[in-house]
Backbone bond lengths (Angstrom), bond angles and torsions (degrees), N, CA, C in turn:
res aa  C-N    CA-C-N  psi(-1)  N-CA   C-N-CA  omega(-1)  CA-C   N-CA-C  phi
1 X - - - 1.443 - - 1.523 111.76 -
2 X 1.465 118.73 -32.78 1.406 113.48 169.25 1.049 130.10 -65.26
3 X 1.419 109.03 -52.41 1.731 116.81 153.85 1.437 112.77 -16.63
4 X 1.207 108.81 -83.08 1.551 120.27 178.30 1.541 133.68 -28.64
5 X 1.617 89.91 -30.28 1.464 96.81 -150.43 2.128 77.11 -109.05
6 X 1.040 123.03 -33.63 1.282 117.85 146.60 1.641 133.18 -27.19
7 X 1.215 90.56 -43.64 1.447 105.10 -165.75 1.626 113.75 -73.38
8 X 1.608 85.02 -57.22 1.580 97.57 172.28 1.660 115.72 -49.82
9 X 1.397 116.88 -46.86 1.308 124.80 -168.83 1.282 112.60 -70.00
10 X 1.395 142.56 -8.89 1.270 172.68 131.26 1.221 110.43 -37.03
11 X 1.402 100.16 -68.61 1.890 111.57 179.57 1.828 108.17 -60.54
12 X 1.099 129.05 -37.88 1.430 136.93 -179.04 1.078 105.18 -65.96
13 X 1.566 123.15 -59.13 1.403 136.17 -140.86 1.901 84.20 -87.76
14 X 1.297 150.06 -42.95 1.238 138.97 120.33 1.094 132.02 18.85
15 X 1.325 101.38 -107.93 1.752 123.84 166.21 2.427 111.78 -29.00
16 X 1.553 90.98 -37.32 0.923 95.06 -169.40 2.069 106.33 -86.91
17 X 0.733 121.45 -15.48 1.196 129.40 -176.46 1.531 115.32 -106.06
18 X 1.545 119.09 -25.55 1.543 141.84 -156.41 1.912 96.70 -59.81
19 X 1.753 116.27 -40.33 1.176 101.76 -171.84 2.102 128.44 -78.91
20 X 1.794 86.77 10.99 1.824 95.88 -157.93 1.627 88.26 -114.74
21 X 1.836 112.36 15.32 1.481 96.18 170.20 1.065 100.97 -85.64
22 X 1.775 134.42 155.09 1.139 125.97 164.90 1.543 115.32 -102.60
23 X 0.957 131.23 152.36 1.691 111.76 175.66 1.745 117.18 -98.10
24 X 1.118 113.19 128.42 1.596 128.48 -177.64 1.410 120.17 -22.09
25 X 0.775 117.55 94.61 2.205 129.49 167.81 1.708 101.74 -25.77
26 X 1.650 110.49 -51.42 1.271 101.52 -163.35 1.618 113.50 -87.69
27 X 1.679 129.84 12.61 1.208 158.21 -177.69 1.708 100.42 -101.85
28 X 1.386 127.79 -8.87 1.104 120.76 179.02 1.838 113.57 -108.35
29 X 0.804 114.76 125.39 1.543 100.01 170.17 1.613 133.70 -73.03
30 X 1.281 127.55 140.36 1.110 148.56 -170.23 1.621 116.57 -36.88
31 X 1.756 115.95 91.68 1.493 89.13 -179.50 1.640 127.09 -67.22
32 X 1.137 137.39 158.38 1.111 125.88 -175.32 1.287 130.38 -57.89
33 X 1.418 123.75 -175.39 1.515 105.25 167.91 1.314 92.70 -137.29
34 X 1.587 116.79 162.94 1.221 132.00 -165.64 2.154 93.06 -113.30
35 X 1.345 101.43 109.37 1.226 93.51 -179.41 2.059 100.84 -140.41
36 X 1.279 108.43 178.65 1.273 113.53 178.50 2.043 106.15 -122.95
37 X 0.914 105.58 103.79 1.102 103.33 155.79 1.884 150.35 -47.54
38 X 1.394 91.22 86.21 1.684 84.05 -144.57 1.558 117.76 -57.08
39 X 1.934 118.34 -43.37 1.356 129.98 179.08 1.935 93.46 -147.60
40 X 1.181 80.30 149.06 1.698 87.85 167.94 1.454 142.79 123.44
41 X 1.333 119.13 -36.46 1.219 127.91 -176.61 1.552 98.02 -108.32
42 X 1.569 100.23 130.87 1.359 133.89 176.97 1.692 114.69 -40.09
43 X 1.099 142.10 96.35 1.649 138.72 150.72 1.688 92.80 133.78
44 X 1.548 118.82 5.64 1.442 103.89 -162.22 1.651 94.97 -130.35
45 X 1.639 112.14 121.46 1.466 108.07 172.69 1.791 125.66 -43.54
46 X 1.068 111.93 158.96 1.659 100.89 171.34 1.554 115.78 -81.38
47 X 1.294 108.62 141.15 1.437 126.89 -175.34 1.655 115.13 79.35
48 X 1.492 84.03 36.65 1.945 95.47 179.97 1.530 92.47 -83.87
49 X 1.480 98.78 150.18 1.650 126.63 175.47 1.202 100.81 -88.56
50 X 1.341 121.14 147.65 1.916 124.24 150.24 1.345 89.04 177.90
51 X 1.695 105.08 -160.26 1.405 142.81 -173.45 1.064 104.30 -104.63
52 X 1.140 114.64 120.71 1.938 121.58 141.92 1.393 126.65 -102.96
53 X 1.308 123.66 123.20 1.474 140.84 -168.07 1.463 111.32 -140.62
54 X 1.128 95.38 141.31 1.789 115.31 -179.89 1.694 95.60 -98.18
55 X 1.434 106.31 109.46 1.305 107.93 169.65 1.678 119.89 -149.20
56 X 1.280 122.18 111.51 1.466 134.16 -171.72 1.327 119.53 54.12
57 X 1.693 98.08 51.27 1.790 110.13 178.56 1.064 111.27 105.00
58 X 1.097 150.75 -28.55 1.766 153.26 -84.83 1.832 72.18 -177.27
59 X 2.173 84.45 139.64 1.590 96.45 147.35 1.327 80.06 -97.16
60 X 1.110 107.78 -163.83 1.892 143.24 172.79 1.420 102.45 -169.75
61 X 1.270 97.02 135.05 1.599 129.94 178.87 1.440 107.86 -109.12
62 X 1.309 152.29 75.74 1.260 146.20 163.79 1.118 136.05 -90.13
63 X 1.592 124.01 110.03 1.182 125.71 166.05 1.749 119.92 -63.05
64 X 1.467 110.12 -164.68 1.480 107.77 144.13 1.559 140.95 -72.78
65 X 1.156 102.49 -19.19 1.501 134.55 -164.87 1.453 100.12 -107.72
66 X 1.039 140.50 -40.25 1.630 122.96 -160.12 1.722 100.51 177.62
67 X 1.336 132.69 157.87 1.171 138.15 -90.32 1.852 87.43 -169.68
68 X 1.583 145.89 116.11 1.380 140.22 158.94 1.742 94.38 -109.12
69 X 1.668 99.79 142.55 1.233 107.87 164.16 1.378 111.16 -134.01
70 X 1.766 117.94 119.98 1.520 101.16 -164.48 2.040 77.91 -114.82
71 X 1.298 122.80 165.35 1.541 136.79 175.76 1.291 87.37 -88.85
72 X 1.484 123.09 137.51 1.125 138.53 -170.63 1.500 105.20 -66.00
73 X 1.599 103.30 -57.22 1.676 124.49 174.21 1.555 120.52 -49.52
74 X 1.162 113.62 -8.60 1.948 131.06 146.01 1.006 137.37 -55.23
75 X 1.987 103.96 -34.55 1.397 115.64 -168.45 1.385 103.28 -87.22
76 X 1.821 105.16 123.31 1.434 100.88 -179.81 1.241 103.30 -99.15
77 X 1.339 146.68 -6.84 1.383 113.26 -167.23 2.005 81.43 -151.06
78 X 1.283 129.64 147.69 1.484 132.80 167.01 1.556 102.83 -148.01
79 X 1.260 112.42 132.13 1.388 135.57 -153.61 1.810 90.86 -155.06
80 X 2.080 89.43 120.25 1.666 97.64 156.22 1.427 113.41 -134.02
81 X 1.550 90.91 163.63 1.720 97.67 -166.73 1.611 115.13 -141.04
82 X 1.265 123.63 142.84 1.040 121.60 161.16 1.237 140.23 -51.65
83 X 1.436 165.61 39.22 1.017 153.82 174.73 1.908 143.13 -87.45
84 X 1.064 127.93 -173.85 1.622 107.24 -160.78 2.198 84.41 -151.24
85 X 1.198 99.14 171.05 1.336 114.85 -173.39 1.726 110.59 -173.82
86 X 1.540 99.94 130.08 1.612 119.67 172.02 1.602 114.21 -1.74
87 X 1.438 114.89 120.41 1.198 105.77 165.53 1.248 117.16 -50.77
88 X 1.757 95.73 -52.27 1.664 115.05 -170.43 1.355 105.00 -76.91
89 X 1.430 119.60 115.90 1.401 106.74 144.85 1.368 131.63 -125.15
90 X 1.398 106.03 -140.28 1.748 130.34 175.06 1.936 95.57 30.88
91 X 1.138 139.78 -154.54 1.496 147.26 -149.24 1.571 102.70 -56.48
92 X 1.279 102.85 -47.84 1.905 100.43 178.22 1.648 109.18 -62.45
93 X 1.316 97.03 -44.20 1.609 106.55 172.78 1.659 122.34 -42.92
94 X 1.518 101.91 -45.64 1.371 110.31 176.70 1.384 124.48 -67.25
95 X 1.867 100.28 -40.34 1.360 111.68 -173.75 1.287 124.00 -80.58
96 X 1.423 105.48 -17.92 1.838 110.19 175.66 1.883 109.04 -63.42
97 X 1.588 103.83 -17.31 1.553 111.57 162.92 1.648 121.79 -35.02
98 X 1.258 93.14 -55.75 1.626 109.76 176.22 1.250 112.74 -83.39
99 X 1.156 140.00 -10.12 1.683 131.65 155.58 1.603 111.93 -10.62
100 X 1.020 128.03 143.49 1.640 127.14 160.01 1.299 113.58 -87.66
101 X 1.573 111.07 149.90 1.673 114.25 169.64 1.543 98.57 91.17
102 X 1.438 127.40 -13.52 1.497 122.76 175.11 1.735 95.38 95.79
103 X 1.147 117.10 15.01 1.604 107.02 177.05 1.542 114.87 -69.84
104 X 1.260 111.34 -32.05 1.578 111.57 168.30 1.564 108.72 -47.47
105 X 1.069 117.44 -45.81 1.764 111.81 -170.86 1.253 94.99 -89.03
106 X 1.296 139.92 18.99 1.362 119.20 168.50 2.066 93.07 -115.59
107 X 1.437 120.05 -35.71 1.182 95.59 164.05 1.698 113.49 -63.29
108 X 0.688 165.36 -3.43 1.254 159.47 -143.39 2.181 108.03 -106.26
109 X 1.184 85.78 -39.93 1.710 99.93 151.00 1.043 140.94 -58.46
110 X 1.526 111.10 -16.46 1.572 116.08 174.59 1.664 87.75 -82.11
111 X 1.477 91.76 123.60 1.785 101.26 158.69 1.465 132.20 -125.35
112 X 1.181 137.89 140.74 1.534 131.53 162.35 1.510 120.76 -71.34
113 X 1.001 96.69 132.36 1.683 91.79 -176.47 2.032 98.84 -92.69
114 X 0.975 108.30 149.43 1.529 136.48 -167.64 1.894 119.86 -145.87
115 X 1.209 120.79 155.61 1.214 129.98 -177.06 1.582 114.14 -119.20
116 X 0.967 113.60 117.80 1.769 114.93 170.74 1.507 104.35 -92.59
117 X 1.877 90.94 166.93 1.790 105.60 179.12 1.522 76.24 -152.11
118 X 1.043 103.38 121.84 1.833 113.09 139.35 1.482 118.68 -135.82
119 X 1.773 97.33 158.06 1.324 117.10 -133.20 1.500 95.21 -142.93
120 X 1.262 90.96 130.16 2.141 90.26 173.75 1.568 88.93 -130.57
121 X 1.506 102.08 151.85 1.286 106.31 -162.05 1.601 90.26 -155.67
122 X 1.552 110.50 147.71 1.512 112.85 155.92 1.699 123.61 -77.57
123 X 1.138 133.24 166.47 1.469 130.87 168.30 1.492 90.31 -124.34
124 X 1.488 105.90 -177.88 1.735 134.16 -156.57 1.446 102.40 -70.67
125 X 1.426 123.64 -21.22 1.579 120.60 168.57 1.330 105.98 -103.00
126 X 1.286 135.33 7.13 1.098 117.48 148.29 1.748 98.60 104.58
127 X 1.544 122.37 21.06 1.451 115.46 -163.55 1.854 73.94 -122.84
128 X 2.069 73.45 152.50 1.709 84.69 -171.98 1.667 100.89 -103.80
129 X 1.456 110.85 157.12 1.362 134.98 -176.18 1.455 112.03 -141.82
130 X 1.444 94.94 169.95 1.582 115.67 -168.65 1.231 123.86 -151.78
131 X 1.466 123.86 125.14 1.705 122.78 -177.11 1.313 110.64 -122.27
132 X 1.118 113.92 167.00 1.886 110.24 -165.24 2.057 66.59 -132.77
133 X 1.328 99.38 160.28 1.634 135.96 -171.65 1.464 109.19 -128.30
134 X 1.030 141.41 133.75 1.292 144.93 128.65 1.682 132.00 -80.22
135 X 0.922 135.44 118.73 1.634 121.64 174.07 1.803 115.47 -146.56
136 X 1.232 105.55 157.66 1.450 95.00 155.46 1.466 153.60 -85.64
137 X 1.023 118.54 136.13 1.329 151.76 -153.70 1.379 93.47 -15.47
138 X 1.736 130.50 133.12 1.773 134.69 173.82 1.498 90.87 82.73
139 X 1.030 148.50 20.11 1.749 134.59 -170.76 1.815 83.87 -117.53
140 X 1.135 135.77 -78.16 1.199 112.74 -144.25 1.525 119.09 -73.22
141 X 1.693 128.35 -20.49 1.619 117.31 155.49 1.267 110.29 -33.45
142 X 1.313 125.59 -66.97 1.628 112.25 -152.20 1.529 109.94 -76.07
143 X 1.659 95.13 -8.24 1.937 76.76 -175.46 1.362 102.84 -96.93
144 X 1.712 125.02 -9.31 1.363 107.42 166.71 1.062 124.42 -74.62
145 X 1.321 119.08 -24.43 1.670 141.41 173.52 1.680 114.68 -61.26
146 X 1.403 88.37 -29.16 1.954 91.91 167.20 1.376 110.31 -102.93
147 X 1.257 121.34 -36.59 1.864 99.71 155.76 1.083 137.84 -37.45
148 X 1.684 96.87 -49.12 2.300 116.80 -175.47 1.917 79.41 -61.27
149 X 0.709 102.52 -55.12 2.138 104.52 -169.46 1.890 103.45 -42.29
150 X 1.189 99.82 -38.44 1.802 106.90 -174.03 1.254 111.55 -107.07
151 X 1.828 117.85 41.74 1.491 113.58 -165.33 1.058 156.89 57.92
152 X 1.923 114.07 3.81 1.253 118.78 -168.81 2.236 80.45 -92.14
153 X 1.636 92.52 162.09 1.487 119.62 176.57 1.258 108.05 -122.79
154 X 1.524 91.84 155.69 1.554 120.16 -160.58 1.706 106.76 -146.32
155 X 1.618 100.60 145.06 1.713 111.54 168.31 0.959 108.65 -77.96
156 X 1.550 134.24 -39.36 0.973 107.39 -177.58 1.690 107.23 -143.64
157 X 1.411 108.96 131.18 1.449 120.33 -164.84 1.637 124.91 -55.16
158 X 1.336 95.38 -179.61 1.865 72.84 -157.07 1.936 90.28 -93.94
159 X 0.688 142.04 0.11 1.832 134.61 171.99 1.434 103.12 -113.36
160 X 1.210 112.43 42.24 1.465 118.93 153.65 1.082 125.99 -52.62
161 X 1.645 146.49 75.21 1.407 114.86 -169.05 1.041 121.99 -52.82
162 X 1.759 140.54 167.25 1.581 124.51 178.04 1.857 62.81 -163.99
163 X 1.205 144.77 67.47 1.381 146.42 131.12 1.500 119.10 -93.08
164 X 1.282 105.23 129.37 1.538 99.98 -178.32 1.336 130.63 -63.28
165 X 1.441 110.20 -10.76 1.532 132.00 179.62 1.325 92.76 -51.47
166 X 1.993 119.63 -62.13 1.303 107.22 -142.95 1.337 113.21 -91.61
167 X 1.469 119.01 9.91 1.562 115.44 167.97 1.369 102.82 -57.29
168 X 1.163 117.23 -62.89 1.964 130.34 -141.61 1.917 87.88 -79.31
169 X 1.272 119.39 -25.64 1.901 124.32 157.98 1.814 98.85 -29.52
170 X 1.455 90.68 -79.66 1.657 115.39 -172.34 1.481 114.61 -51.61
171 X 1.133 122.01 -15.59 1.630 145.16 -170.33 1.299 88.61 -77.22
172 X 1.595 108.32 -70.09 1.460 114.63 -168.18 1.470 104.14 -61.37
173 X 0.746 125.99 -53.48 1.472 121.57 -166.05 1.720 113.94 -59.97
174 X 1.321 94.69 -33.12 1.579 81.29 161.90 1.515 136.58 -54.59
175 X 1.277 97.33 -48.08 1.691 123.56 -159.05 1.613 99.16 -80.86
């Protein structure tokens, strides 16, 4: 009867707790990212579209057409950056040039803000390379942060501050 009454109290105390398990981040696989490849990786024109995903060691670069797999443990150096680019582009982009009154150079100021990753990496003979990334904005921290996690290296770490606040911090602390 104790058993039993064990059992049940087990089964409740369960049931009652079962919805505050969470299940493991690093048990899930990597959704992709939607990025543009600006220059760099071998067989793929510049400003190719695809996915980049961290999956079983391996980035992967995938277009529609064809497929890069570099070993994470290759990548010697991964560096991300802030930067932004023309709302307007390609032929409208050009032609808002000729606007009258200088309005072309005032559209030309509207910008998107965007995130880079570049990446130098060895290949199978041992010669070094380099790809520049495009993505949107919050995408490339966490995926360098899950590379440094899968062995790829970096110059410079990913909680680097580079805020201007915390120079004049260090100022004080000197003085």
């Amino acid at each position: 009867m104790k058993f039993h009454a064990a059992k049940v109290a087990c089964t409740l105390l369960f049931g009652l707790f079962a919805p505050f398990i969470l299940p493991s981040r690093a048990q899930q696989p990597a959704a992709p990212i939607q990025v543009v490849q600006v220059t760099g990786m071998i067989g793929f024109p510049n400003k190719a579209k695809g996915n980049l995903t961290v999956k079983e060691g391996n980035l992967e670069f995938a277009t529609s057409k064809s497929k890069a797999v570099v070993p994470i443990t290759s990548l010697q150096d991964v560096v991300t950056g802030n930067d932004s680019q023309r709302v307007f582009r390609g032929t409208f982009g050009t032609l808002t040039m000729f606007a009258p009154y200088g309005s072309g150079r005032f559209l030309s100021l509207f910008r998107a803000k965007l995130d880079t990753i570049t990446i130098q990496y060895l290949d199978a003979d041992g010669a070094l390379h380099g790809a520049i990334f495009t993505m949107p904005v919050g995408k490339a921290d966490p995926l360098k942060k899950d590379l440094m996690a899968h062995g790829a290296h970096t110059t410079i770490p990913p909680d680097d501050p580079k805020t201007p606040e915390a120079k004049p911090q260090e100022n004080k602390e000197k003085q």
